[in-house]
GUDO-833981 format. One record per residue: x, y, z of N, C-alpha, C in turn; residue in three letters. Coordinates in steps of 0.02 Angstrom, whole numbers, plus 50000, padded with zeros to 5 digits. Each point is the difference from the previous one (the first is absolute). Layout:
BEGIN
  n.px  n.py  n.pz ca.px ca.py ca.pz  c.px  c.py  c.pz   r
     X     Y     Z     X     Y     Z     X     Y     Z ala
...
end
This chain:
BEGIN
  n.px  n.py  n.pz ca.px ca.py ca.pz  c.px  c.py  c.pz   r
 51796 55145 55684 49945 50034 49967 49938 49956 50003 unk
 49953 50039 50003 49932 49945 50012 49944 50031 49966 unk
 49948 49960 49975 49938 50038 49971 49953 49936 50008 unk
 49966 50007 50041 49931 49956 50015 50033 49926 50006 unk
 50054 50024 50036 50027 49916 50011 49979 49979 50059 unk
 49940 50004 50034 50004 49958 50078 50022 49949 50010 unk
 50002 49944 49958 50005 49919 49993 50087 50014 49999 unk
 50018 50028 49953 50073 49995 50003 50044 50011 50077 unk
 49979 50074 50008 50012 50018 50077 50007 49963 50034 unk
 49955 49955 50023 49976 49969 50054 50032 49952 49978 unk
 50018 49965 49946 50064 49939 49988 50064 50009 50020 unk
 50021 50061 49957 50069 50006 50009 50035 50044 50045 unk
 49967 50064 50027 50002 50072 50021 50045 49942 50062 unk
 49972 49959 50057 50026 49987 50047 50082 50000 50001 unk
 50020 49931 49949 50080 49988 49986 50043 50084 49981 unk
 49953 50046 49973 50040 50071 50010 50018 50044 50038 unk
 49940 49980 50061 50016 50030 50061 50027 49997 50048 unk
 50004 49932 49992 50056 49961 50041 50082 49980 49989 unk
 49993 50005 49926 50072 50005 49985 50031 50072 49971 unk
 49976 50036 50010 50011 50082 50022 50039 50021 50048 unk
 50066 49994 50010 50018 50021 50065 50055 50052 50005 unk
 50007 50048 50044 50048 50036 50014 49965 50055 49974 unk
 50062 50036 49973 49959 50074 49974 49947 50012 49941 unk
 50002 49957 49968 49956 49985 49942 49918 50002 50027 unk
 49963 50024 49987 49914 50003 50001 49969 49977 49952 unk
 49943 49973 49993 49946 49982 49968 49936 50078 49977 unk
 49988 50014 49952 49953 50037 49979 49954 49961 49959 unk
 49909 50014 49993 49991 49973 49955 49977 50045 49945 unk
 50004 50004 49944 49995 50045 49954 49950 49980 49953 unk
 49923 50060 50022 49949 49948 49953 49973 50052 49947 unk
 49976 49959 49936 49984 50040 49966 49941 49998 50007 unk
 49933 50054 50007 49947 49988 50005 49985 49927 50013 unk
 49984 49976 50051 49970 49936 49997 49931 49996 50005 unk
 49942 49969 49989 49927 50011 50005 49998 49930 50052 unk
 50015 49951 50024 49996 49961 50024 50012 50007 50112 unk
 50027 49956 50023 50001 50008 50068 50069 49996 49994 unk
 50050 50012 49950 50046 49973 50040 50041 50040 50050 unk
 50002 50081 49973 50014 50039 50081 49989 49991 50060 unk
 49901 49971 50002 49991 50002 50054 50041 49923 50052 unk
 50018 49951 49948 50010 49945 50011 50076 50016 50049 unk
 50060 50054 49959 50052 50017 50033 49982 50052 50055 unk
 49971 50043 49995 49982 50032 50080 49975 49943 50053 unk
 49973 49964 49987 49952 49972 50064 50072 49940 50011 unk
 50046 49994 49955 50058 49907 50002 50063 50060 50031 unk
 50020 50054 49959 50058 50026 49992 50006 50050 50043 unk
 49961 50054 50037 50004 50060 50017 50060 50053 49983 unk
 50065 49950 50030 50025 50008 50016 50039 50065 49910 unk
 49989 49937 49966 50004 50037 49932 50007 50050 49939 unk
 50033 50035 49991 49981 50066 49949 49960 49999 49940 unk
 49958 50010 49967 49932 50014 49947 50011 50059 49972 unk
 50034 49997 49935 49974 50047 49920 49960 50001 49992 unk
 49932 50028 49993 49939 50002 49990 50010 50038 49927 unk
 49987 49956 49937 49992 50058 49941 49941 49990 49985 unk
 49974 50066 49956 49933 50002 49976 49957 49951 49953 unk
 50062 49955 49975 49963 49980 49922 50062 49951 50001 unk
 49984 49957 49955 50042 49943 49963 50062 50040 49958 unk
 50049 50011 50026 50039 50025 49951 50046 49949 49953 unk
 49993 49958 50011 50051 49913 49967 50059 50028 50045 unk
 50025 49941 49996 50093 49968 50037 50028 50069 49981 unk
 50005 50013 49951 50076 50043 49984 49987 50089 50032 unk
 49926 50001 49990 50001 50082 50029 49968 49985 50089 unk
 49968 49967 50014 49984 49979 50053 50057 50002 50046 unk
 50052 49965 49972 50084 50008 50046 50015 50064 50007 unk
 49972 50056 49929 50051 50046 50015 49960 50045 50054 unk
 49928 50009 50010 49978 50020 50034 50013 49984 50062 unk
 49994 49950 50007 50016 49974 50059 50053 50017 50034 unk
 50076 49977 49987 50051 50013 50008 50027 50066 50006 unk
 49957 50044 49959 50016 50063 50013 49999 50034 50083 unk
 49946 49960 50017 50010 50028 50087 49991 49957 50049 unk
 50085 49931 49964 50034 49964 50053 50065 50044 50015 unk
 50013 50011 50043 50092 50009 49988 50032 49949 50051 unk
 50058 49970 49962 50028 49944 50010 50070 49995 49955 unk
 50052 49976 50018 50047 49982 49951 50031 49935 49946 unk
 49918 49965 50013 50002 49938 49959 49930 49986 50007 unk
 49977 50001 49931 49921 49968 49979 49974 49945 49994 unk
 49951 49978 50010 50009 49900 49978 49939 49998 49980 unk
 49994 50016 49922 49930 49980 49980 49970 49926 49988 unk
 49973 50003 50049 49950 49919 50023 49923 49998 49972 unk
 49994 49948 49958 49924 49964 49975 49971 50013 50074 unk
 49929 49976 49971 49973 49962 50073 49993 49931 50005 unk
 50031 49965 49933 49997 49924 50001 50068 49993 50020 unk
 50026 50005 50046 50077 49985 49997 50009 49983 50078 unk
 50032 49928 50015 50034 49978 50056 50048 50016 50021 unk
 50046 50045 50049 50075 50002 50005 50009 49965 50050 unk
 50085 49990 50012 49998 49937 50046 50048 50031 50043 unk
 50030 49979 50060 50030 50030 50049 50091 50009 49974 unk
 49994 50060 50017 50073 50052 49977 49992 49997 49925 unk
 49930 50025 49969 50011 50029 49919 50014 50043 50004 unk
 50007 50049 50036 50038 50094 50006 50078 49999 50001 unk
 50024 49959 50041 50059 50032 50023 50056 49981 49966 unk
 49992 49933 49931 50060 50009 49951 50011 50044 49948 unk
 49941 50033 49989 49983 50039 49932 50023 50071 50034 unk
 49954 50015 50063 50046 50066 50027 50076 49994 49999 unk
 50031 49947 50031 50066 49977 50005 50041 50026 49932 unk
 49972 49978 49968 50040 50045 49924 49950 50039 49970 unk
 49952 50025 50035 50021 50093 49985 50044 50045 50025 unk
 50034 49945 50071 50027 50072 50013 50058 49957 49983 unk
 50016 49954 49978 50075 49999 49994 50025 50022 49909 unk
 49935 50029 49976 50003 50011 49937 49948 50047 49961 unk
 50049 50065 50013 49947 50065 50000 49971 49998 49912 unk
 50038 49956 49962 49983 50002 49922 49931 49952 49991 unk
 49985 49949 50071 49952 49975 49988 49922 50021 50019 unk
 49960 50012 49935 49939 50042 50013 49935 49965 50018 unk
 49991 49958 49957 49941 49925 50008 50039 49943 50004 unk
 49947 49960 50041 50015 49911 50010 49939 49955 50023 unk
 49999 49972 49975 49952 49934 50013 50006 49943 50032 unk
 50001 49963 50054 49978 49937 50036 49994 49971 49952 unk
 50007 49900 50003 49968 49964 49945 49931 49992 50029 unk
 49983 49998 49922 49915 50003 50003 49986 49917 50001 unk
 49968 49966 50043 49974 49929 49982 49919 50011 49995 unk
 49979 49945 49974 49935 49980 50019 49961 49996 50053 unk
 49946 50028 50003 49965 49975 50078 49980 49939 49992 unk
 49978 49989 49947 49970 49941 50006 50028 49918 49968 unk
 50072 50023 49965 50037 49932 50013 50058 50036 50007 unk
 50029 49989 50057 50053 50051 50035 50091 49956 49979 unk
 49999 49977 49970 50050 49980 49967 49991 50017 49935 unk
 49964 50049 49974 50016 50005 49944 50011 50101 49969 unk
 50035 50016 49952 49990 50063 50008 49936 50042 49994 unk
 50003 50069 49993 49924 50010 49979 50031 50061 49948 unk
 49914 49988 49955 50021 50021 49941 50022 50082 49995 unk
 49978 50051 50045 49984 50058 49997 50078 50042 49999 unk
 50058 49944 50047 50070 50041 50012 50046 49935 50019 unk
 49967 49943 49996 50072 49965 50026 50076 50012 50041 unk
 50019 49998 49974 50072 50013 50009 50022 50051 49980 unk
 49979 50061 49973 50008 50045 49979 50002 50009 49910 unk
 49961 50063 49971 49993 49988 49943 50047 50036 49950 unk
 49989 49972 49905 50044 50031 49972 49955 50016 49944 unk
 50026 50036 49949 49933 50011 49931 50060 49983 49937 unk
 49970 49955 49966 50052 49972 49941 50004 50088 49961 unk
 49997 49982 49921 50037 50086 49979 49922 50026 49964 unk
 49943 49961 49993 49936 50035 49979 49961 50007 50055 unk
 50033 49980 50052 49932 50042 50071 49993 49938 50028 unk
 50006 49933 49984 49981 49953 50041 50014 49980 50053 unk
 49975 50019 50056 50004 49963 50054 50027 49928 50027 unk
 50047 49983 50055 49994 49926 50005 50043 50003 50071 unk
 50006 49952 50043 50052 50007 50055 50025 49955 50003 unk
 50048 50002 50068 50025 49944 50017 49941 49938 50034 unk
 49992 49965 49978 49959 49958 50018 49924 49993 49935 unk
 49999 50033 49963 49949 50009 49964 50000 50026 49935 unk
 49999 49942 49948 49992 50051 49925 49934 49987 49977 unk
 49957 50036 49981 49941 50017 49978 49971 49969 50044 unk
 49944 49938 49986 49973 49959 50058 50035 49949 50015 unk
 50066 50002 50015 50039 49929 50015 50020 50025 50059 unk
 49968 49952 50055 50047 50028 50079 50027 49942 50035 unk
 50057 50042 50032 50042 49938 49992 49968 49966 50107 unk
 50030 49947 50000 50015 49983 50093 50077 50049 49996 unk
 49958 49991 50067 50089 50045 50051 50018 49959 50003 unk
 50055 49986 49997 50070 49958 50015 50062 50036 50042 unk
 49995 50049 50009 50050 50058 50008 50037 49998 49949 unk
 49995 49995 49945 50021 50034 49943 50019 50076 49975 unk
 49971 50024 50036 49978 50071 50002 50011 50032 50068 unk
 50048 49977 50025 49994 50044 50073 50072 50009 50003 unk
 50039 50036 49945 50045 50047 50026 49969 50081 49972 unk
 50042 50048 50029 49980 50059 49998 50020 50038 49933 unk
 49959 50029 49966 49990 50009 49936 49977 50057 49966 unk
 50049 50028 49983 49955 50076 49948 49957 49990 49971 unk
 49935 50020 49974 49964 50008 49961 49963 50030 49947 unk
 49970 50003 49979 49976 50055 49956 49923 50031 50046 unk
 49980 49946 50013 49926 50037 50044 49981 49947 50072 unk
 49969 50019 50020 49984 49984 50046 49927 49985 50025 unk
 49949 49965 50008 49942 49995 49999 49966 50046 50070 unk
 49946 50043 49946 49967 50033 50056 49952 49963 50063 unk
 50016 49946 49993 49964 49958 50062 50013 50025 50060 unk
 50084 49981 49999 50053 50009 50065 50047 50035 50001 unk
 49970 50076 49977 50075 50035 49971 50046 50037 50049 unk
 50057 50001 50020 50004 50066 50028 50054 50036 49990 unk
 49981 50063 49991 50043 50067 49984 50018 50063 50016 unk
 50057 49995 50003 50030 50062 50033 49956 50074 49983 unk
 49968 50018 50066 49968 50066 49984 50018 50051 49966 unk
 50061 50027 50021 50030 50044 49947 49989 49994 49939 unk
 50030 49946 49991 50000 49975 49912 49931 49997 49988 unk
 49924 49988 50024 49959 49992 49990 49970 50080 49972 unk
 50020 50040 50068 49972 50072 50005 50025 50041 49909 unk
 50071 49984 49997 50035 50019 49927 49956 50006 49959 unk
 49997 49910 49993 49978 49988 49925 49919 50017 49998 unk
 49965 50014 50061 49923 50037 50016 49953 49910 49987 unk
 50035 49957 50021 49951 49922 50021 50004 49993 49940 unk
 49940 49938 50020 49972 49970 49914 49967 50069 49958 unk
 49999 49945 49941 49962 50051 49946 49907 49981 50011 unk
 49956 50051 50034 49979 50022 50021 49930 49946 49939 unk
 50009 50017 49932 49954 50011 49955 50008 49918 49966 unk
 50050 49952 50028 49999 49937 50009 49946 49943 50026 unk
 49973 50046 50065 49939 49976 50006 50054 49910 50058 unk
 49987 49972 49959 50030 49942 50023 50038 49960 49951 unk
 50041 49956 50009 50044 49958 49955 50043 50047 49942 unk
 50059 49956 50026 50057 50038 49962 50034 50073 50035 unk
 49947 50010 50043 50043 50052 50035 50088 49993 50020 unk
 49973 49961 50038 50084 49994 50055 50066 49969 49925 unk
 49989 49969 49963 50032 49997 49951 50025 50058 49968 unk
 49952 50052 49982 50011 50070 49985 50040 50046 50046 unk
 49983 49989 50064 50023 50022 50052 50070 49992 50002 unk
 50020 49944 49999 50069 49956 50007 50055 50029 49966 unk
 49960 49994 49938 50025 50024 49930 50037 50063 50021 unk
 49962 50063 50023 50008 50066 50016 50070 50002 50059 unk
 49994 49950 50040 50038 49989 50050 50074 49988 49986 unk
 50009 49927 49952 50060 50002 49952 50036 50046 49954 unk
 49947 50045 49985 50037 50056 49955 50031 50058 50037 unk
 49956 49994 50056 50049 50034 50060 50065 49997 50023 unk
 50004 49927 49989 50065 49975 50018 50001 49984 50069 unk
 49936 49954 50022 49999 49966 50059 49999 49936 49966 unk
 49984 49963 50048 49988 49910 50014 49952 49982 50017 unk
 49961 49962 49952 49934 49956 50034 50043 49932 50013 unk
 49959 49948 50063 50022 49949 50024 49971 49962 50019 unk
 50003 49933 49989 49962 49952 50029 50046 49958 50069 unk
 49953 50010 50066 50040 49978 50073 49958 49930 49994 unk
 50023 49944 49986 49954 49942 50009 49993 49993 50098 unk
 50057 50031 50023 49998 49964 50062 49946 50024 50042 unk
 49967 50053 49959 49910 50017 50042 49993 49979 49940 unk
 49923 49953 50052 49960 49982 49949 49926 50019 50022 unk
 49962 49980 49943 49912 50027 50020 49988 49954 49945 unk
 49916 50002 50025 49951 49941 49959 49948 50029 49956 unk
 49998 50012 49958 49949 50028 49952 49925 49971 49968 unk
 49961 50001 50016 49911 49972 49987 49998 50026 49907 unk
 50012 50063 49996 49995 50010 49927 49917 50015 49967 unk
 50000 50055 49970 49918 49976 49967 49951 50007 50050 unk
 50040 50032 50047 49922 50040 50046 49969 50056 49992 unk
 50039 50045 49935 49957 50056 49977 49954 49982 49955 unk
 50036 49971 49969 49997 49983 49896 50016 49920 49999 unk
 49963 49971 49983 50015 49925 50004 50079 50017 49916 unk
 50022 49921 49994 50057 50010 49940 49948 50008 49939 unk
 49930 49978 49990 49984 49986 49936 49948 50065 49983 unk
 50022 50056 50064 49931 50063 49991 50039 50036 49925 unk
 49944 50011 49956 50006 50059 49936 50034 50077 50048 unk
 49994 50020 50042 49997 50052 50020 50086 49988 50022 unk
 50021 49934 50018 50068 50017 50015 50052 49996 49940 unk
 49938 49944 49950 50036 50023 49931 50014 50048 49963 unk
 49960 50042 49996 49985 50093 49984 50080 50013 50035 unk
 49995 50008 50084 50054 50035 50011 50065 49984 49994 unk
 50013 49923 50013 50060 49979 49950 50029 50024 49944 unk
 49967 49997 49964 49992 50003 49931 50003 50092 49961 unk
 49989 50039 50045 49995 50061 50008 50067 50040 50023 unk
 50012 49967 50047 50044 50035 50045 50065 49963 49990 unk
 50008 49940 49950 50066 49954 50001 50044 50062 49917 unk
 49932 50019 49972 50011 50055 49951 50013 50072 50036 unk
 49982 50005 50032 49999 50079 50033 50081 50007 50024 unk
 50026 49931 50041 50036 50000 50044 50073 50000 49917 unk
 49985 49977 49997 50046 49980 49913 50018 50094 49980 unk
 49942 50035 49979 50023 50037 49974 50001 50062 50054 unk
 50008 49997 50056 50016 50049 50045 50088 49974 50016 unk
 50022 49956 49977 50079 49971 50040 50041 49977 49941 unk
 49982 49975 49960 50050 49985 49938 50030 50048 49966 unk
 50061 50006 49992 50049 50026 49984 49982 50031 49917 unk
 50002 50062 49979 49985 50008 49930 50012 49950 49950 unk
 50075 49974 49982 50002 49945 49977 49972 49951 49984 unk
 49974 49997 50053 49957 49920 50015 49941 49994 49983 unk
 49955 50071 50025 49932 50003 49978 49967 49979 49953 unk
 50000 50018 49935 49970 49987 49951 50005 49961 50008 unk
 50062 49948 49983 50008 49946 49975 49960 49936 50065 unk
 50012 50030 50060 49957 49934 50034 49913 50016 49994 unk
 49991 50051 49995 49915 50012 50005 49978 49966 49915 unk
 50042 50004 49942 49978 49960 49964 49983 49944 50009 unk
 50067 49973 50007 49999 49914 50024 49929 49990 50065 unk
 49987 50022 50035 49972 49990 50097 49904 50018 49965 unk
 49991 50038 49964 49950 50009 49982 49936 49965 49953 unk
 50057 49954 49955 49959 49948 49957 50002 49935 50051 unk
 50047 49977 50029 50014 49959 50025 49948 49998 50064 unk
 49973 50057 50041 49946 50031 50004 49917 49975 49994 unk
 50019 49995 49937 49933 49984 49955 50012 49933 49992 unk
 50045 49964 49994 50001 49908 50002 49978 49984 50066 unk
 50014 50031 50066 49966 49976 50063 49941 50005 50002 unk
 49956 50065 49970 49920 50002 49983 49972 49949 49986 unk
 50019 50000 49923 49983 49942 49948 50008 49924 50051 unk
 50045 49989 50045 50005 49945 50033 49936 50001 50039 unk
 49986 50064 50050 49972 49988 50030 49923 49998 49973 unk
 49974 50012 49944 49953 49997 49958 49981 49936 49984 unk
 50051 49962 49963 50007 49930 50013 49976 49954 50050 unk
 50017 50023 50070 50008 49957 50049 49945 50022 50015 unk
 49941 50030 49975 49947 50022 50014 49989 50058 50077 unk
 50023 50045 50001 50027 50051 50038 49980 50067 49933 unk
 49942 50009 49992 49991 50064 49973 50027 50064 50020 unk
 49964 49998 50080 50003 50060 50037 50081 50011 50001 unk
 50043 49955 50016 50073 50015 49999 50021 50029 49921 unk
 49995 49977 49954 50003 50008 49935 49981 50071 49994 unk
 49921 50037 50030 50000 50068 49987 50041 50038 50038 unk
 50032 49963 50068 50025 50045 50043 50060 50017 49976 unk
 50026 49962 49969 50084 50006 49957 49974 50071 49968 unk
 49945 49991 49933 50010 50068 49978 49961 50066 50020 unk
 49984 50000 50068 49957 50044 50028 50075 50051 50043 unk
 50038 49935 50005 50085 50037 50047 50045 50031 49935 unk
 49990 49960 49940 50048 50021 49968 49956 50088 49963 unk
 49956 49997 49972 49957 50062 50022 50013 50062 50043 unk
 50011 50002 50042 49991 50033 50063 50087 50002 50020 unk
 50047 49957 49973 50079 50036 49999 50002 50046 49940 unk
 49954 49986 49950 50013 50056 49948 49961 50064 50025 unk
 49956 49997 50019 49966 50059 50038 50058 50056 50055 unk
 50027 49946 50033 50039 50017 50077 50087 50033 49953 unk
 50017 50009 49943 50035 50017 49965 50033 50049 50025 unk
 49957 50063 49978 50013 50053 50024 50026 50010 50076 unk
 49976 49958 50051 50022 50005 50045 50048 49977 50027 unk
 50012 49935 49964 50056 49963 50030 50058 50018 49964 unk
 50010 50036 49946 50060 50064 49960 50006 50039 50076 unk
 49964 50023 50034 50017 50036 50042 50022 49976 50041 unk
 49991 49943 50042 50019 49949 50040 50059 49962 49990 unk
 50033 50011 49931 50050 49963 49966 50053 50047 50005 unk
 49994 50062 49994 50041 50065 50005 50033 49993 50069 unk
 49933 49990 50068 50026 50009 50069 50045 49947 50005 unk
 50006 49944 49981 50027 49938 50005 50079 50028 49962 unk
 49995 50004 49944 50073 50015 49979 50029 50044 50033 unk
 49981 50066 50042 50014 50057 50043 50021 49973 50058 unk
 49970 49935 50014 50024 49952 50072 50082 49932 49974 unk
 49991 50015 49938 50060 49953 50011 50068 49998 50018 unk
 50022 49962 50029 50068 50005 50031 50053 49988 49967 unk
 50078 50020 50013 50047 49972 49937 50028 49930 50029 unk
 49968 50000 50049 50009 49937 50033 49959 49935 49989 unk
 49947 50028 49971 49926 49993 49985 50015 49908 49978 unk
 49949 49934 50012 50016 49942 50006 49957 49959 49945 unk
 49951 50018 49968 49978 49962 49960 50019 49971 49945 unk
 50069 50015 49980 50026 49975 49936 50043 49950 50023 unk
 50022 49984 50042 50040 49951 50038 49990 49947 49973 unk
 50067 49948 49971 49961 49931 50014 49983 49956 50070 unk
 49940 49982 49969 49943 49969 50058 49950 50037 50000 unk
 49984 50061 49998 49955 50050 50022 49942 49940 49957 unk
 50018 49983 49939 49935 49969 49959 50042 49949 49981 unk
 49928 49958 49975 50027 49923 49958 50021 50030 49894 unk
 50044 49995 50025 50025 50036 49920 49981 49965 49935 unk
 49935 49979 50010 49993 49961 49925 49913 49995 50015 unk
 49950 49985 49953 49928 50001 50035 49985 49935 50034 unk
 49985 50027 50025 49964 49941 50062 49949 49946 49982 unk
 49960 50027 49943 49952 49965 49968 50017 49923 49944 unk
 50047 50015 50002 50043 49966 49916 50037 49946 50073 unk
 50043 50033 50044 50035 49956 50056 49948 49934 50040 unk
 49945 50032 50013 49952 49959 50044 49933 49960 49944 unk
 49990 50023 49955 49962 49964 49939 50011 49972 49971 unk
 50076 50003 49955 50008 49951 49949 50071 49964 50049 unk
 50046 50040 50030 50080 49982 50013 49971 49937 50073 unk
 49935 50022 50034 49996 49932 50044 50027 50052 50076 unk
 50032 50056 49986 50042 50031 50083 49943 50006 50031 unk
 49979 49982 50061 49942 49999 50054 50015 50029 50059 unk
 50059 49976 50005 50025 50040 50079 50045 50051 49997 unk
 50024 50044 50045 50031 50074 50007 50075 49972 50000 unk
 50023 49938 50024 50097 49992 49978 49976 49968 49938 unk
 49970 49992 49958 50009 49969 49922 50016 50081 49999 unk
 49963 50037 49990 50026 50066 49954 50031 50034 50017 unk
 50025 50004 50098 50068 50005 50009 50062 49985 49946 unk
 49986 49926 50004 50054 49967 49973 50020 50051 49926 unk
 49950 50005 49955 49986 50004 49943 50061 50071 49993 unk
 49961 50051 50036 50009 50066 50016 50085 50012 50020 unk
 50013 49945 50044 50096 49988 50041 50007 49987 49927 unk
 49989 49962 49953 50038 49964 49950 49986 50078 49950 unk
 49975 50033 49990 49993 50082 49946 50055 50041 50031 unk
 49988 50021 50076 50030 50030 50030 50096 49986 50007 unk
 50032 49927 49962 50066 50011 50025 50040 50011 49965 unk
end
């Protein structure tokens, strides 16, 4: 996906075209761009296919447009900051087909720019403790770890980072893509989510790997990626949690919420501080809709359906584990989690 990325293109686009091989193609899929960078792939790429959409639609509806008129039997949604390296296709295909239950999978994600180390966006593949938090293998909050191969056996997951994703079309066409009104961040998490209740498999293939730049839309410290975080980590919560669960985590996830503001108020970060309650705002607004969106989701679940599993999440909060308990890395709360689980 691309939007006024010329600079990116012209970095990374090469290592994709070249390690592209066999039946697999390259498309580039742009959302309105105002810049050169089309013209940059017609005059480098010819050879190439071009989505031309009208307007900026963000990551999550931008794909679905897009994708709507690829046909193919495996998707691979690619940044435009992203390096792949020679034979990233053919282990991840390798178990799709040796495993029709598996729907998404991810390559490890490293750094472009210190390539021994993970990157923050998908690592090793990701998991969400039990109030929505995010963290992977290789990464809890801002702690990232070096590769060691620590992380390079093959691994269920809970999500998969939309950097380097790829997923079985079918399963894609089903569940009708990302959620559209996501805009960006938190999608493919949501996505995932939908995928497990299906009663497929998300997966992390370390043995493709790709290099991630990061922060070429939205730097980490933009208000605007705080908004959608912060927006959509609620949206995604109460479109997938189990009746049970609801109340009781949107209590807890919501004040707790308001202590990251107040932090970031502190740390002198206003604009982040309003963006917290400009998202939390605007999920109470999106209410009505996401009741409706919450309906289609229970109508999609499977009895096979995978999110309650242990592992699916870190069964205790993540915040209390990595703040006061000292756990930094993804086998501390392994560990933690093996020791609840026996």
């Amino acid at each position: 996906m691309n939007w006024n990325g010329r600079s990116m293109l012209e970095r990374y686009l090469p290592s994709v075209v070249r390690n592209t091989t066999g039946d697999a193609c390259v498309v580039i899929a742009d959302n309105g761009s105002t810049d050169d960078s089309l013209e940059f792939v017609e005059r480098n790429y010819p050879e190439l296919r071009i989505i031309r959409l009208d307007k900026n639609y963000g990551f999550a509806e931008g794909y679905n447009r897009a994708l709507a008129q690829v046909e193919a039997d495996y998707y691979v949604l690619l940044n435009d900051d992203v390096e792949v390296t020679p034979g990233w296709i053919e282990p991840i295909v390798k178990l799709f087909e040796a495993d029709r239950q598996v729907a998404v999978c991810q390559p490890k994600l490293l750094m472009d720019t210190q390539r021994d180390t993970f990157e923050y966006a998908g690592a090793s593949g990701g998991f969400i403790d039990s109030y929505g938090y995010p963290y992977c293998r290789g990464r809890v909050f801002d702690t990232v770890e070096k590769d060691h191969g620590q992380y390079d056996d093959l691994c269920e997951v809970m999500w998969a980072t939309g950097a380097a994703m790829f997923v079985r079309a079918s399963v894609w066409r089903d569940l009708g893509g990302l959620d559209g009104d996501f805009f960006a961040h938190m999608e493919e998490i949501d996505f995932c989510w939908r995928v497990r209740n299906r009663g497929y498999k998300v997966m992390s293939c370390p043995q493709s790997v790709a290099y991630h730049l990061g922060g070429g839309t939205l730097p980490k410290s933009s208000p605007r990626k705080t908004y959608l975080n912060f927006r959509n980590n609620l949206s995604m919560l109460y479109k997938n949690l189990p009746k049970r669960r609801l109340l009781r985590v949107l209590a807890m996830r919501i004040p707790l919420d308001w202590v990251a503001a107040l932090k970031f108020l502190a740390d002198g970060n206003p604009k982040d501080f309003s963006a917290v309650g400009r998202a939390h705002m605007d999920f109470f607004k999106l209410l009505p809709q996401l009741r409706g969106k919450r309906k289609v989701v229970s109508g999609q679940l499977s009895s096979t359906g995978r999110i309650g599993e242990n592992g699916s999440r870190h069964s205790k909060m993540l915040l209390v584990d990595y703040y006061l308990r000292g756990k930094k890395y993804f086998s501390e709360l392994q560990k933690s989690d093996n020791h609840i689980n026996e």
